[in-house]
Wavefront OBJ file of the C-alpha trace (Angstrom):
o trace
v 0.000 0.000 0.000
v 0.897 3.797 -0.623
v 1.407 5.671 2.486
v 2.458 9.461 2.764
v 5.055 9.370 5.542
v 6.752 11.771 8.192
v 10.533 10.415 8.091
v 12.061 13.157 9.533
v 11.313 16.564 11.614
v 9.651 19.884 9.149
v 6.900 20.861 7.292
v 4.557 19.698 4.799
v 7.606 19.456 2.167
v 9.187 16.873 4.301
v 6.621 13.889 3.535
v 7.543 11.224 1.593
v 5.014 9.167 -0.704
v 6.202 5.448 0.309
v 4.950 1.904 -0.422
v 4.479 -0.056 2.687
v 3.279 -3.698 3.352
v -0.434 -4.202 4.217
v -1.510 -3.900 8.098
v -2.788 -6.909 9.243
v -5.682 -6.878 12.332
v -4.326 -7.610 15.857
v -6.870 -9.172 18.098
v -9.660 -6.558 18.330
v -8.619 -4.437 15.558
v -10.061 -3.790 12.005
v -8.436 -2.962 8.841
v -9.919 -0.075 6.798
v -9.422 0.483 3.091
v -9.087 4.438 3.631
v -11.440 6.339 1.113
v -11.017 9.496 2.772
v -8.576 11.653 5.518
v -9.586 14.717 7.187
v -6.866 17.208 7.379
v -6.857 19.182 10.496
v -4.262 21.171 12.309
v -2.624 18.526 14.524
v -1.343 17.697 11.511
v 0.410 20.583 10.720
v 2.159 20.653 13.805
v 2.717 16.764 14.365
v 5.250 16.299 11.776
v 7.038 19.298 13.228
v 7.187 17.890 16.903
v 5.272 20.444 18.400
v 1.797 18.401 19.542
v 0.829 16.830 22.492
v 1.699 13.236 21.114
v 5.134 12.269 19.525
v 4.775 9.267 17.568
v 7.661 7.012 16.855
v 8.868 7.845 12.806
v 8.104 7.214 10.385
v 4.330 8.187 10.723
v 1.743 9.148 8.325
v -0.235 12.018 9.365
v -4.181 11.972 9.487
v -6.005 11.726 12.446
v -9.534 11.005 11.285
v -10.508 8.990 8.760
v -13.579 7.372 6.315
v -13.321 4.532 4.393
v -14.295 0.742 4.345
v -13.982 -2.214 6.553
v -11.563 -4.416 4.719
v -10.701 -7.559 7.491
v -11.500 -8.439 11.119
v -8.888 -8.997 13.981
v -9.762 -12.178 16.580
v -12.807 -11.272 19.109
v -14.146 -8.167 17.250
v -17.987 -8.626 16.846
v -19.573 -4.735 16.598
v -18.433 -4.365 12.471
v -18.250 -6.870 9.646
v -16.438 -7.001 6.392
v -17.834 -4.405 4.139
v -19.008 -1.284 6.939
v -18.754 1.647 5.867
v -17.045 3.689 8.747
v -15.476 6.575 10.494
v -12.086 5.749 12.274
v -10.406 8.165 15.165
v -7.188 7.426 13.932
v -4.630 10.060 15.916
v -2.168 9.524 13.324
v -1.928 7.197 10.471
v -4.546 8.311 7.920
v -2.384 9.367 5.079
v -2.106 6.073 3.777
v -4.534 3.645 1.643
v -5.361 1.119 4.551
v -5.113 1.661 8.487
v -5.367 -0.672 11.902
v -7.659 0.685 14.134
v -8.968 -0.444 17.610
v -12.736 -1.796 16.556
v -13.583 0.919 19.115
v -11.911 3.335 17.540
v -14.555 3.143 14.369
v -18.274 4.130 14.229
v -20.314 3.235 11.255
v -21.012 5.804 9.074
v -24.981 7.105 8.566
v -26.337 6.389 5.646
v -25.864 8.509 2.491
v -22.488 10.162 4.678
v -20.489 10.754 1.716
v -16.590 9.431 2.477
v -15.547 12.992 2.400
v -17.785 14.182 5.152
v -17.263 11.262 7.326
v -13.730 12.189 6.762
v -14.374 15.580 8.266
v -16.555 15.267 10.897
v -15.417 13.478 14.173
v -12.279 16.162 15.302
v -14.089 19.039 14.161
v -17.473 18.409 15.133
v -16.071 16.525 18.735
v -13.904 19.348 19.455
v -16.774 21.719 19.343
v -19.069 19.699 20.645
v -17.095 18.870 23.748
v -16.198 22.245 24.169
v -19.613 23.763 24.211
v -21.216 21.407 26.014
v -19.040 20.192 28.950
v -16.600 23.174 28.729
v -18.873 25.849 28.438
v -22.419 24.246 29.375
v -24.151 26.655 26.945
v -27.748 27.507 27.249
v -30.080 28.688 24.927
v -30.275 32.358 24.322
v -26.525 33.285 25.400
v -24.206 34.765 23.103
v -20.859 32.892 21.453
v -18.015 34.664 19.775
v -16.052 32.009 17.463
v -12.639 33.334 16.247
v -11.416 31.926 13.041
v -15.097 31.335 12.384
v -14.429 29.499 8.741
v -12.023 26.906 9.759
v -13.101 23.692 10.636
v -13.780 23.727 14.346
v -14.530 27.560 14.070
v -17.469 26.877 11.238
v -18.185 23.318 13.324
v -18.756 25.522 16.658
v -20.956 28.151 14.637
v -22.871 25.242 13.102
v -23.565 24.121 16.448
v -23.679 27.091 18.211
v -26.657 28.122 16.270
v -28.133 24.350 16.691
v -28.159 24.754 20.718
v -29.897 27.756 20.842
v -27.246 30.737 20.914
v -26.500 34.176 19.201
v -23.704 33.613 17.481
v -20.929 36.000 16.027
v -18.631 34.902 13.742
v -15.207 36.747 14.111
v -12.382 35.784 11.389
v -9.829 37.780 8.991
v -11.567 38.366 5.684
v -15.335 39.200 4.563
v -15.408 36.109 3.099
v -14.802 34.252 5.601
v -17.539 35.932 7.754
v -19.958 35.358 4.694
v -19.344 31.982 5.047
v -19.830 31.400 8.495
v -23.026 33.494 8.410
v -24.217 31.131 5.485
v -23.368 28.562 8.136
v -25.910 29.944 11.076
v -24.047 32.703 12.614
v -26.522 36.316 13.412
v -23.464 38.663 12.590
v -20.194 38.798 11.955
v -16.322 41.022 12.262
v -13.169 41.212 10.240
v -10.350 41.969 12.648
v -7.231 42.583 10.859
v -4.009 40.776 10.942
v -1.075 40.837 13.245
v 1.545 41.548 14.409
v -0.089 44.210 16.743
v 1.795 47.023 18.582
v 0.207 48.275 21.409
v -1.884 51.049 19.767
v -3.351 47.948 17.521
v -4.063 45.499 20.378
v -6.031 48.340 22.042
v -7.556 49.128 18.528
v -8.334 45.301 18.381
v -9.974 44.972 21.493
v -11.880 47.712 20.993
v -13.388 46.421 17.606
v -13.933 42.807 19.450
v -16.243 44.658 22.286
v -18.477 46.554 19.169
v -19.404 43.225 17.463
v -20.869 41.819 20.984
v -23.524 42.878 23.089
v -22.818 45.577 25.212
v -22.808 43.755 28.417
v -20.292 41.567 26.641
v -20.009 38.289 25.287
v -21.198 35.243 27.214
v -18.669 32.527 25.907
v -15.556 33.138 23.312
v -14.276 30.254 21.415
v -10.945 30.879 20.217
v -9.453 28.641 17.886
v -6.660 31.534 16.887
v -4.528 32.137 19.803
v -1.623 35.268 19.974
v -2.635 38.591 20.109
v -6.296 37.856 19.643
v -6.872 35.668 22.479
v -6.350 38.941 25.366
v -8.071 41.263 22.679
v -11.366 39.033 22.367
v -11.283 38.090 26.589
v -11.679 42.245 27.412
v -15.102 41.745 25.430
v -16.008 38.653 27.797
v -19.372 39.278 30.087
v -19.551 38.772 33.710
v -19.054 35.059 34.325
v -18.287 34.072 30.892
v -16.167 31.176 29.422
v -13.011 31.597 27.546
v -12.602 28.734 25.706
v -9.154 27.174 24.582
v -9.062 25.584 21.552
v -5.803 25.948 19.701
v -2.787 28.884 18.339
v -2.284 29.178 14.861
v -1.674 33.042 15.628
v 1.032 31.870 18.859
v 0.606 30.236 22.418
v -1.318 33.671 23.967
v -0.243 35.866 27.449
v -3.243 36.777 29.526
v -2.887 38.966 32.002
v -5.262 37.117 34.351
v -5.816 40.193 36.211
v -8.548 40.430 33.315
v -10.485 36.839 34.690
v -10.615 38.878 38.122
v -12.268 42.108 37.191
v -14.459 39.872 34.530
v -15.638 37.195 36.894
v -14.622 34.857 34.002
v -13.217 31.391 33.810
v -10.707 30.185 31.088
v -11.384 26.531 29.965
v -9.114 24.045 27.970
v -10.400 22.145 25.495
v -8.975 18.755 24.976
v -10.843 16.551 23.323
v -8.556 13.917 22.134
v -8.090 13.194 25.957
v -11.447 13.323 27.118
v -12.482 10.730 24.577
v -10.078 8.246 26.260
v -10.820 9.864 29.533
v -14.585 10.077 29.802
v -15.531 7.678 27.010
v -18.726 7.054 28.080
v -19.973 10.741 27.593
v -17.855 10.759 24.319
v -19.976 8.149 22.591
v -23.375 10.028 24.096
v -21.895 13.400 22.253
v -20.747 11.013 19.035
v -24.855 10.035 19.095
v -25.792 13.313 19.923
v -23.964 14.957 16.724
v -24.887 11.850 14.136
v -28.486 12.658 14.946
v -27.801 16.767 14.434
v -26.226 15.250 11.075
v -29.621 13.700 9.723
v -31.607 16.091 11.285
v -29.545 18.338 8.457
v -28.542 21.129 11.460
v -24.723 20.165 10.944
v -23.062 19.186 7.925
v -19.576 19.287 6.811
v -17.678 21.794 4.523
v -15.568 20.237 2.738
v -13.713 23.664 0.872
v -11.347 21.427 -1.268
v -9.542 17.962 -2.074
v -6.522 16.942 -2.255
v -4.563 13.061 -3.642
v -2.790 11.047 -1.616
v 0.121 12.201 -3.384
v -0.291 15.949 -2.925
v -0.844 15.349 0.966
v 1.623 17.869 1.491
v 0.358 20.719 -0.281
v -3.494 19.954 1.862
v -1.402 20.391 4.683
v 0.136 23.534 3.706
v -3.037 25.396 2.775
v -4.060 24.683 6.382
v -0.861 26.081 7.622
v -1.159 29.269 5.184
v -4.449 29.663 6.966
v -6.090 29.472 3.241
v -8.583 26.987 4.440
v -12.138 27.178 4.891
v -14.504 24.720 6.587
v -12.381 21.375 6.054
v -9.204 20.228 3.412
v -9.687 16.308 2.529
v -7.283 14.235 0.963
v -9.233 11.400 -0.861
v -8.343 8.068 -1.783
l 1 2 3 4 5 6 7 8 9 10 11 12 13 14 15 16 17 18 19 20 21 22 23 24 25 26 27 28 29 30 31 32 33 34 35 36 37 38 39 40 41 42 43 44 45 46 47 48 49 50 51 52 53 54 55 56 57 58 59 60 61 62 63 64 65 66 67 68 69 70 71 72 73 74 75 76 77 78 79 80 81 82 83 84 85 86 87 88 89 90 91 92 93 94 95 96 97 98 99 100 101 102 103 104 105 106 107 108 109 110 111 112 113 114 115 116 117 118 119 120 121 122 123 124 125 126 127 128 129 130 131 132 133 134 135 136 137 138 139 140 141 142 143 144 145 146 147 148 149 150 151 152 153 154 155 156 157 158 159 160 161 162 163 164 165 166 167 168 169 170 171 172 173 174 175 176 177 178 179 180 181 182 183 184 185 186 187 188 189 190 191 192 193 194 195 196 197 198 199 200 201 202 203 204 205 206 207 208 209 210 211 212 213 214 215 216 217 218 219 220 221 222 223 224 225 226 227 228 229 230 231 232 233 234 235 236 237 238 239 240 241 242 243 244 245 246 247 248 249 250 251 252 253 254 255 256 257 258 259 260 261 262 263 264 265 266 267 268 269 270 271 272 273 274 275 276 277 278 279 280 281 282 283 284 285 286 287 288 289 290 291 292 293 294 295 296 297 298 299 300 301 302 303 304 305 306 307 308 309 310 311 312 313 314 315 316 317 318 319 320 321 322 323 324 325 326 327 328 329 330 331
């Protein structure tokens, strides 16, 4: 089999397209004929060293993946040759079969294109998890997602709207606020880009307290990080939730002076370990979000596609921020 591999510490330029022998099914594992791999930004940092997890090289990147049961390890009972299914892969999925723990796989709903199986469970799970554990959400408050058209940002509009808030879609061009307003989102705000002095980082929080009520904003979602993360938390209402999703923009400074005079808390959001931590409220959320998905209140963006073989440049265009909703690479 084909495999795009991590062989050695960089970026996107570093992978290697390499032929590798078939996986074969340990006792309760399946093998899946990959179809299709979500691209997300673990990715882009993985093969650079800088994520939570260091896998042993070489790797393939790909955390979450869509494709088709292809053989049965001893003792596994819940699939059968031939399901059609997402697999929670954590690394791996750049490569035309995988071994997964049986557990690891859910079967896909029917009429789930590959593509959108491909880029729902980190985007959607994230969001989910963070909204509804981190943040315990209610109807009627208001949610400011930054970088509001990438994946998790359009996956926590998506479901912002479908659990009852007002939400404002914050992210770096009109377009991109277009889109996540197509998406469900009541308004929207361009904020500009950085690097921000200290004229623009008063300037910025400024503009990030005029797109949210005046009382402030009752939970921020910030998928961006640097500069933005401080700028967006002065705009945070009394007792409001600051949540911590990731730092494309930088790893952020807060003076927490701010969570004093605010009342506020900030929350991490980890979902890779609370799926292995609390998997029992994991798989409600996983049933939760499959029947938001054929109730048609979440779907899926899927922006653009990329080969196997141009893995690399699907991982760039996430790291060049160019992405919107979810890059694939399809099989």
């Amino acid at each position: 089999m084909k495999a795009m591999l991590s062989t050695r510490v960089g970026g996107p330029e570093t992978l290697e397209l390499t032929e590798l022998p078939d996986p074969v099914a340990k006792p309760g594992e399946v093998v899946v004929a990959v179809k299709a791999c979500g691209v997300n930004y673990p990715d882009v940092i993985i093969i650079e060293d800088k994520y939570q997890f260091k896998p042993e090289r070489p790797f393939a990147p790909g955390g979450e993946i869509a494709g088709v049961v292809e053989s049965l390890g001893e003792g596994v009972t819940s699939l059968k040759v031939g399901d059609r299914v997402i697999g929670q892969a954590g690394w791996g999925g750049m490569s035309e079969k995988i071994a997964l723990d049986a557990r690891r796989c859910t079967p896909m709903p029917e009429g789930m294109p590959f593509e959108e199986g491909a880029a729902f469970f980190l985007t959607y799970g994230t969001s989910y998890h963070a909204l509804k554990q981190r943040a315990a959400i209610k109807p009627g408050e208001s949610l400011l997602v930054l970088g509001a058209a990438g994946g998790v940002g359009l996956a926590a509009v998506e479901l912002g709207k479908a659990m009852g808030a007002k939400v404002i879609a914050a992210a770096s061009t009109q377009e991109k606020v277009d889109l996540a307003i197509k998406h469900g989102a009541q308004s929207g705000m361009v904020y500009p880009l950085g690097p921000f002095d200290k004229d623009g980082k008063k300037a910025l929080g400024a503009a990030f307290k005029d797109a949210v009520p005046k009382d402030g904003v009752d939970v921020i979602y910030d998928a961006v990080g640097g500069d933005y993360a401080e700028a967006s938390l002065r705009a945070i209402a009394w007792e409001g939730r600051f949540l911590v999703i990731g730092f494309p923009s930088g790893i952020p400074s807060i003076p927490l002076n701010l969570t004093l005079l605010k009342g506020c808390q900030i929350v991490g959001v980890f979902w890779g370990a609370f799926t292995t931590k609390q998997p029992a409220d994991n798989a409600v959320n996983i049933k939760e979000m499959l029947q938001m998905y054929a109730g048609g209140k979440i779907r899926p963006y899927v922006s653009s596609t990329f080969s196997l073989a141009e893995a690399g440049k699907a991982i760039t265009e996430l790291a060049e921020r160019r992405a919107k909703g979810k890059v694939v690479v399809t099989l």
